[in-house]
N, C-alpha and C positions, 0 to 999 in steps of 0.2 A: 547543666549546660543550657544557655539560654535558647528557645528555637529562632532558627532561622527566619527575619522579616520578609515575606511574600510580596514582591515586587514587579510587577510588568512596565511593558513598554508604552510613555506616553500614548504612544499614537492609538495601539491598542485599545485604550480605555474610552475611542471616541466614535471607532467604526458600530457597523451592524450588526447584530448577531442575527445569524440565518441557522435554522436547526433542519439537519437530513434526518428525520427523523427512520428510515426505513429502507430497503434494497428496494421497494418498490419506489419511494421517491426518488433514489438514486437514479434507475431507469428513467424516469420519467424527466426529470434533466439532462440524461444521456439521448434521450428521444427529440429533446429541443435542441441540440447542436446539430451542424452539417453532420452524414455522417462521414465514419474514420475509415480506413482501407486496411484491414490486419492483413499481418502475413505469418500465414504459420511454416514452420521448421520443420518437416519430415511429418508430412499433413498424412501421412496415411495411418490414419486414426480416428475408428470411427467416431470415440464419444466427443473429443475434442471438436470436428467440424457437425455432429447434432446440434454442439452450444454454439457454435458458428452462426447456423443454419437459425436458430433463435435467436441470437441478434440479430442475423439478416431482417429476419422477421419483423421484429420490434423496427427495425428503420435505422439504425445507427451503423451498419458496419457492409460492406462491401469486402471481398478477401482476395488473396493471392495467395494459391496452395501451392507450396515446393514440395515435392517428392518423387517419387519415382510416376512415371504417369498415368498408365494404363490402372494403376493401382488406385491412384490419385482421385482419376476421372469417375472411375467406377465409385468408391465411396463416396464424392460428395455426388454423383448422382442419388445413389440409394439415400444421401441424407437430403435429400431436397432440395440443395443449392442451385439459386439459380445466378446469383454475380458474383462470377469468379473470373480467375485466371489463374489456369497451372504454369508453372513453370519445371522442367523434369531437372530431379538429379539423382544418380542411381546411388546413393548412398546416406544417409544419417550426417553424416558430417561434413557432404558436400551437402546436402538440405541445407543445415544451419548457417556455414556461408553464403551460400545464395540468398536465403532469410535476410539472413545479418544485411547482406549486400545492400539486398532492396528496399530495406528502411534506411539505412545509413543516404542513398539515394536520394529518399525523398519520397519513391514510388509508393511507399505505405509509411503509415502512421505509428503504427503497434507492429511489436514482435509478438508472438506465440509459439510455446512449445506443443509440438504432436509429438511422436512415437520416436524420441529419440534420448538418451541420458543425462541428465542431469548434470552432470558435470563436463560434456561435452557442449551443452550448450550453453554453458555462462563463460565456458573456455572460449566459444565462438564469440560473446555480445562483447569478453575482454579483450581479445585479438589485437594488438598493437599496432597492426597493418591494416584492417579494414573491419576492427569490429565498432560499436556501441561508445567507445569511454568519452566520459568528460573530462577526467580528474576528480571528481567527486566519488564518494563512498557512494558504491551498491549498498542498496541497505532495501529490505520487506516489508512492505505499510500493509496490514493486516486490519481488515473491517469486520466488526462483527454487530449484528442484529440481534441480541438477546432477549428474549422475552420480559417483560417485567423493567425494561430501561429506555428514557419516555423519548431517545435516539443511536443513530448508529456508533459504534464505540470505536476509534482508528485508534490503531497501535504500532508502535515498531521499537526492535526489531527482534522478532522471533523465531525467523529461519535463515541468516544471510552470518548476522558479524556475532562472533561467539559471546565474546568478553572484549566489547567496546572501551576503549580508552576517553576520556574527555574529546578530545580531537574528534572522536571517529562520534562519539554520541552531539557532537556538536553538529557534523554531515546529515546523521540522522534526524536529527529536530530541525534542522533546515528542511530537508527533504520532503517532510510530514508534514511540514506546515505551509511548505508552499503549496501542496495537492490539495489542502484541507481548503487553500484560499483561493484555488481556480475553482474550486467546485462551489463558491457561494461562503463558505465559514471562513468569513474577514478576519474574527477576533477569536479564533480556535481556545478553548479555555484547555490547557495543557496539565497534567499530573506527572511528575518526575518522580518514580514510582520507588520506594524504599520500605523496609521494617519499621521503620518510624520517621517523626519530624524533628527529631535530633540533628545535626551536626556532630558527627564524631569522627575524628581522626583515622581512627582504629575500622573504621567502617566507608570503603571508598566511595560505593555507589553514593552515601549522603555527602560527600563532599563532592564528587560531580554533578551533583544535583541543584546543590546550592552554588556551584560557577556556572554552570547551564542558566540558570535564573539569572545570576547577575552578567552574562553576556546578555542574553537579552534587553536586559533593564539600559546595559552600554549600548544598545542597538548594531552588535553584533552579529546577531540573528535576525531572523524575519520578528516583526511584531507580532506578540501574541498572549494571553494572561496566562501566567505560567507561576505552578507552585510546586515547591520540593526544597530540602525531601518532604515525601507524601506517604503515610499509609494507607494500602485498600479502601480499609472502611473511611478512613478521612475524607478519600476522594470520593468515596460514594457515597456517602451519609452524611446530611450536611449536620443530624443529630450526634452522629458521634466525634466530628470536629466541634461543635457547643459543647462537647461534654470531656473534651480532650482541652478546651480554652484556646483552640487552633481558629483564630478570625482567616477564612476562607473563603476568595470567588469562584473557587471551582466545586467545594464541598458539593456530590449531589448532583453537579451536571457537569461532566468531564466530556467532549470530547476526545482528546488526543492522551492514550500512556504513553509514556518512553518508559522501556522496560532497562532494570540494571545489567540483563546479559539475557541469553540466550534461555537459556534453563525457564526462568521467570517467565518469559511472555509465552514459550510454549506449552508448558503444565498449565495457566490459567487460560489461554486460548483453548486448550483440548478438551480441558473440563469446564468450559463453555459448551462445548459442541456435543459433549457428551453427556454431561448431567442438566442444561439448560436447553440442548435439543435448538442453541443458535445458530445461526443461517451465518453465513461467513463469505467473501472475499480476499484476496492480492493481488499486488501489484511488485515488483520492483523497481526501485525508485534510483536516479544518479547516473544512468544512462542517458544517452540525448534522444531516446524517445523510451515511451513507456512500454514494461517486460511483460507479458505475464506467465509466469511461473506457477504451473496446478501439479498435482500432481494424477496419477492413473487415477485415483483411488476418489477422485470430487465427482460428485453428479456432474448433471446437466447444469444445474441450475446455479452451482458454484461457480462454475466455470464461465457462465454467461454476467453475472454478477463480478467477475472479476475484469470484463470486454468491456462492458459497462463505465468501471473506474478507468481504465485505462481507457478508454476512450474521451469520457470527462478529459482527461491529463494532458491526450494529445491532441482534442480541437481548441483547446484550451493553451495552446501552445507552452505548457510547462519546461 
């Protein structure tokens, strides 16, 4: 079967390329905007406003804590904060609404989850009547810092849409690409991630891989240099795309994966973090202001790194 000719968009092939090479650069562009005003969702949590209290630090963030107050007040005192504003709600899901409220508002920039469920609060940002939707897929842009890769690595989606359709992985490479373009990477070099660079029938992710590339190429999507299907090492060794006969401009220096489903981007995310000891971020992406979703389980320093992106997203009017 012959492989599929790698195609991007005119426009694409003309802009700049700018490389984030680090979380530390990231900050450090997060630091050159005004800052953003987060609002967390059932703030009474301490590790959540520590990371707060270190953006505050760093200059980029201002907050709005919902929670119960007495409880509120006292944690971000012990965490240092010093610009805030509580707002009280005696409950987890009245939190999240009031959250929800106050970005939808306008009063803050970013959502943030504190001490409340997971499924209670994307239930709150989908709300029909006063949550977050645009019509566009939620979908998870996932950043990783891996040692030994010469910049930051954006992915999605590996916690939000299980087993993405065409349709839905089209939402998602909009998404991703528009984040990658407020934050400075004009011409995002994109990898449509598959077992190989075949086209085969029998095998979907490479036939949605290869209509993902030619919407773009119809200027369908946002511009950007986009190849797939891709295998791993293709996308990351420009030696073993030469050695495969695969002519590639992302071989080697890949920005952005889109992963073929859920499964995929989380086993290669987790053993990043686990056998490469990589530093990580999220956001979620297709709400009308930017999510962040951490979970208990992230440092400090994940957590502030993911204030950071979303912050990018929303002085940056995404």
């Amino acid at each position: 079967m012959e492989l599929l000719k790698k195609e991007t968009a005119m426009e694409a092939e003309n802009m700049s390329a700018v490389v984030m090479s680090s979380f530390e650069a990231l900050i450090e562009a997060a630091k050159s905007a005004a800052p953003s005003r987060i609002c967390v969702a059932a703030a009474e949590d301490q590790a959540v406003l520590e990371a707060v209290k270190l953006a505050e630090d760093l200059g980029f963030v201002t907050s709005v804590l919902v929670g119960e107050a007495a409880a509120t007040e006292r944690l971000a005192r012990e965490a240092g904060l010093k610009h805030y504003e509580i707002v009280d709600a005696k409950s987890p899901a009245e939190a999240v609404e009031t959250a929800v409220k106050v970005v939808r508002s306008g009063d803050a920039g970013i959502l943030m989850k504190g001490f409340v469920n997971t499924s209670d609060y994307m239930r709150g940002i989908l709300n029909r009547d006063w949550g977050l939707r645009t019509g566009r897929l939620l979908s998870l842009l996932a950043v990783y810092e891996v040692p030994g890769y010469h910049k930051l690595i954006f992915a999605s989606d590996s916690g939000v849409n299980v087993s993405p359709d065409l349709s839905q992985k089209k939402d998602i490479l909009a998404n991703s690409v528009g984040v990658l373009r407020t934050i400075g990477i004009q011409a995002p070099k994109v990898a449509v991630l598959t077992a190989n660079e075949m086209v085969d029938p029998k095998v979907a992710s490479t036939v949605d891989a290869a209509a993902l590339v030619e919407a773009v190429r119809m200027g369908e999507l946002p511009a950007c240099v986009i190849e797939g299907p891709i295998a791993f090492d293709v996308a990351f060794d420009a030696a073993a795309a030469r050695h495969k006969g695969v002519e590639s401009r992302v071989a080697g220096d890949v920005d952005l994966l889109i992963f073929p489903n859920i499964e995929t981007g989380n086993v290669l995310g987790k053993s990043w973090l686990h056998f490469n000891k990589a530093k990580w971020a999220g956001i979620i992406l297709g709400a009308s202001h930017p999510v962040v979703l951490g979970s208990r389980s992230d440092t400090p320093e994940i957590k502030v790194n993911s204030i950071a992106l979303a912050h990018l997203a929303a002085s940056l009017q995404l």
